[in-house]
N, C-alpha and C positions, 0 to 999 in steps of 0.2 A: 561530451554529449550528456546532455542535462535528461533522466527518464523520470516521469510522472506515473500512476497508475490511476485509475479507476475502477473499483468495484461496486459492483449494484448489488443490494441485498434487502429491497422495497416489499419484495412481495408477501402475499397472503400464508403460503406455507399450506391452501388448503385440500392438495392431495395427499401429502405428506402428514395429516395429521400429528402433527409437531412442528416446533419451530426452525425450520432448518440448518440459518447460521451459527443455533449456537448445540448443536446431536453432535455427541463427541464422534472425535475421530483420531487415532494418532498421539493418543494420551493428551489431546488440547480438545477445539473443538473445528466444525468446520472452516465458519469466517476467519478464527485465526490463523489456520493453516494456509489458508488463501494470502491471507493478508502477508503473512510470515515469508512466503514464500518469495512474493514480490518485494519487500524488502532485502532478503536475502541477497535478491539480482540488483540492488540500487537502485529500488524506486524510489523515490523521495518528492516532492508529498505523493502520499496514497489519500484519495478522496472515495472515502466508503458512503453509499448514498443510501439513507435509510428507510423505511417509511414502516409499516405493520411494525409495530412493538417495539417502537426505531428508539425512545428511554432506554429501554434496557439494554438494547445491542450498543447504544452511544459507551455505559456504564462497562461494558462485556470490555470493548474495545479501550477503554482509557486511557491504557499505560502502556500503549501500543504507540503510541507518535501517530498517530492516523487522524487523517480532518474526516469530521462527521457533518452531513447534509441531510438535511429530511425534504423526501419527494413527501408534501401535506396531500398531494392529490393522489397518493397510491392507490387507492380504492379504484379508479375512474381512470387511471392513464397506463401507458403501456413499458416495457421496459426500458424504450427510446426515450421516453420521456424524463427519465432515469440518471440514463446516460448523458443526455444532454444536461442537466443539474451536474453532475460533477465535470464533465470538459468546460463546462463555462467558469466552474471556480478554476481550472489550472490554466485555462487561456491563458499564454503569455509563458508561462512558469518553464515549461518545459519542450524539448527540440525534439522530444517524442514521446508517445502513449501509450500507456498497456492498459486492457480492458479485459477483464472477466467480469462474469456473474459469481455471486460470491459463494453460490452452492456445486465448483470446480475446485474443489480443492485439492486437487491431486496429481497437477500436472507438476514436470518437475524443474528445477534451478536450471538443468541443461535445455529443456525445453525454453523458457524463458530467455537465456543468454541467445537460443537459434533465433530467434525471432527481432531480440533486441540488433543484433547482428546481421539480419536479411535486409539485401537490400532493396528500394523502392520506395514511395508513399506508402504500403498496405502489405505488412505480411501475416499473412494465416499458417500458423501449424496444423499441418493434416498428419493423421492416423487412416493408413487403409484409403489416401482418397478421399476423406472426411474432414470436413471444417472442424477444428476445436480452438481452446482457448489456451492460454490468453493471444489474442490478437495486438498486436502494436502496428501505429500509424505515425507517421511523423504530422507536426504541429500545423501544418499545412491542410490536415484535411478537416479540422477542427470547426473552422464557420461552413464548410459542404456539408459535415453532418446536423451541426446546428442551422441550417437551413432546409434539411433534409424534412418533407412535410409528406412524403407516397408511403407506400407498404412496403413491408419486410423488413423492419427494425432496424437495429444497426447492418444486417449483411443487405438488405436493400442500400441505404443510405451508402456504404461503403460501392454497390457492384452498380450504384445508377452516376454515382459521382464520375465518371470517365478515366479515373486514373490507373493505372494498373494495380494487380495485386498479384503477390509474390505468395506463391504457395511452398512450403519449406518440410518436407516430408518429417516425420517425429518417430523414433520405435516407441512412443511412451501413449500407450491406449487411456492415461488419465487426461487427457486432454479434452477428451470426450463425454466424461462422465462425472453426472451431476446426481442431485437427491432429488428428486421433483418426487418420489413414492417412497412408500417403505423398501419394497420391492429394489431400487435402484440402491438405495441406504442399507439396502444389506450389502448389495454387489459392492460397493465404495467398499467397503467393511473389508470383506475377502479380498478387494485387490491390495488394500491396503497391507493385510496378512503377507501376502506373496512380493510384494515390494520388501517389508520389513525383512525375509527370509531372505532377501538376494541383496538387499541395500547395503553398499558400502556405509563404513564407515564416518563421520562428521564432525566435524570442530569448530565452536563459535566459541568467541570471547568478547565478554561485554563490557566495553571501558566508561570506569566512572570515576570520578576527582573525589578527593578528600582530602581534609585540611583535621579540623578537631571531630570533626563527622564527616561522613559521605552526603556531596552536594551536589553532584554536577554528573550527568548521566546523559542519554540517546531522549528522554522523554523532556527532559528539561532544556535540552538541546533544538529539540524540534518545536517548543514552545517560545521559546525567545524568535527563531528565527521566524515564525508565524504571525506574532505580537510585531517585531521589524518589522513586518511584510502588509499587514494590516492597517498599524498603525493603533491599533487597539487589543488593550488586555479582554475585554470583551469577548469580541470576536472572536480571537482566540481559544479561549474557555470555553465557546458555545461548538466552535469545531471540532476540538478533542475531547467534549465531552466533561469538560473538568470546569471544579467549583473555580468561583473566584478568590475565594479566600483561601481556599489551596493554592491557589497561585501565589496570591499574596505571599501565603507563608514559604510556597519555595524561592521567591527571588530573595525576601527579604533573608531567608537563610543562605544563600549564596552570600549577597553583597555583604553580611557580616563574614562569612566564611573568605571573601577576598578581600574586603577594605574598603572596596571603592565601588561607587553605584553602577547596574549593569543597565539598569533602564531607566531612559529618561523621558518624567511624566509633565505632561503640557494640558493645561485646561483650559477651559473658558473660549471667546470668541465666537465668530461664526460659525468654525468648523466641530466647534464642540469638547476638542478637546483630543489627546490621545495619547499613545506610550509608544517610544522606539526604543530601541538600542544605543546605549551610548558609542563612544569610541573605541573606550577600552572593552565595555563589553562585546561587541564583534570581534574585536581580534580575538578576545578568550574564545570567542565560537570557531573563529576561522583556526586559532591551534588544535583546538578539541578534535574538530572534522577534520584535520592533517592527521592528530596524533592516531584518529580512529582508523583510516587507512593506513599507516603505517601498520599500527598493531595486528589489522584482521592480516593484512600480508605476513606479517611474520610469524604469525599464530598459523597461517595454512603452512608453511613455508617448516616450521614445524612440526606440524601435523604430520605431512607426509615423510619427514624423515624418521619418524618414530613407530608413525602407522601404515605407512602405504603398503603397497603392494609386495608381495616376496620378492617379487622382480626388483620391485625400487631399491629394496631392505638389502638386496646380494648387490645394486651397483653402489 
């Protein structure tokens, strides 16, 4: 099962007096923690939908593998409006959706995995009986919401569409809690404190190729298969935020780094022109994305033998 995401992070910021996405938290900052998180659970694409100060959070976000979108009409429309901007890039892409607002940063990998897990068209994580986030729906409900034109944003658009929705109980009260004040930006703050104090333990590793340098990584990874997808280095670059002549210079450092061309570029015509992946270059992506699941399994796989639990440690 293919998972996408969507997060919205359009708005003004002007109860908050500051910019929301980017108030640390967590030794990073908000949006990345968000963004991090749903990664961590296999999201792939994550489509962060921008608008207020949306250069600089495009810039924040880089080298994060994450498609960037600008709602141009933030000022004047509502956060459905938002949302609808990033379901309509992942239409098609994916067999299900996870949605946050990007100032939720604090729900966690198990909350995420209960939800990716529940079944139905629509499952909500509740705290206490309470709607939180992130929300996932399967790909089916995707032209109901994009059709979706009455009140009550996405939980309207979700509870007028007739489908069921699967409430999935959470002990995790971040689910609920955003920055819209200082006031709430302190509370993130402290819960965050009492999380840190009780939080197990974690282990990530990040696999990247090298030949006479390191060439080939999760960011250069996620841009090839975007440019494929597209059909343009363009596009690409304007979704992740990245120059073109960055780009330029990471393929052309790759294809000297393996030999042979990874993208093949077509011009001219009616269609204007555009870049795909060669032969060879998808298979280097299709071993990359094998060898990347192998590795994170055997990295938890040792994780837990070294660090788990006393319990684990005596069997």
């Amino acid at each position: 099962m293919k998972i996408g995401a969507v997060v919205v992070a359009a708005g003004l910021s002007t109860r908050m007096n500051g910019f929301k996405p980017m108030l640390k938290l967590s030794g990073t900052t908000i949006i990345k923690k968000t963004v991090d998180t749903l990664q961590q659970a296999g999201a792939s694409p994550v489509v962060v939908v921008t608008g207020y100060r949306g250069e600089l959070l495009e810039r924040h976000l880089a080298h994060m593998g994450v498609i960037c979108l600008k709602n141009e009409l933030f000022r004047e429309t509502q956060m459905l409006d938002s949302v609808k901007i990033g379901l309509r890039r992942i239409q098609g892409e994916c067999d299900r959706v996870l949605f946050t607002p990007g100032d939720v940063p604090l729900f966690s990998l198990e909350t995420v995995q209960a939800v990716v897990d529940g079944t139905g068209p629509i499952v909500v994580p509740t705290f206490q009986e309470q709607w939180g986030h992130p929300i996932a729906f399967g790909a089916e409900m995707i032209p109901l919401i994009l059709d979706h034109t009455g009140r009550g944003g996405l939980r309207g658009a979700l509870e007028s569409s007739g489908k069921p929705i699967t409430h999935v109980p959470v002990n995790d009260r971040g689910i609920m809690m955003d920055a819209d004040t200082r006031e709430e930006y302190e509370s993130l703050l402290q819960y965050e404190r009492e999380l840190r104090n009780m939080e197990d333990l974690h282990c990530y590793a990040q696999v990247r190729i090298a030949r006479e340098r390191d060439f080939f990584g999760p960011g250069v990874a996620a841009f090839l298969l975007l440019t494929d997808q597209t059909g343009s280095m363009q596009t690409a670059c304007k979704e992740m935020g990245m120059s073109y002549s960055k780009a330029w210079k990471m393929i052309n450092e790759m294809e000297v780094q393996l030999g042979y061309s990874v993208l093949e570029r077509y011009a001219g015509g009616a269609e204007g022109g555009g870049s795909c992946l060669t032969e060879e270059g998808r298979e280097f992506v299709r071993r990359y994305q094998d060898l990347r699941a192998d590795v994170e399994k055997a990295v938890e796989d040792l994780f837990q033998k070294h660090f788990g639990t006393e319990e684990e440690l005596d069997d």
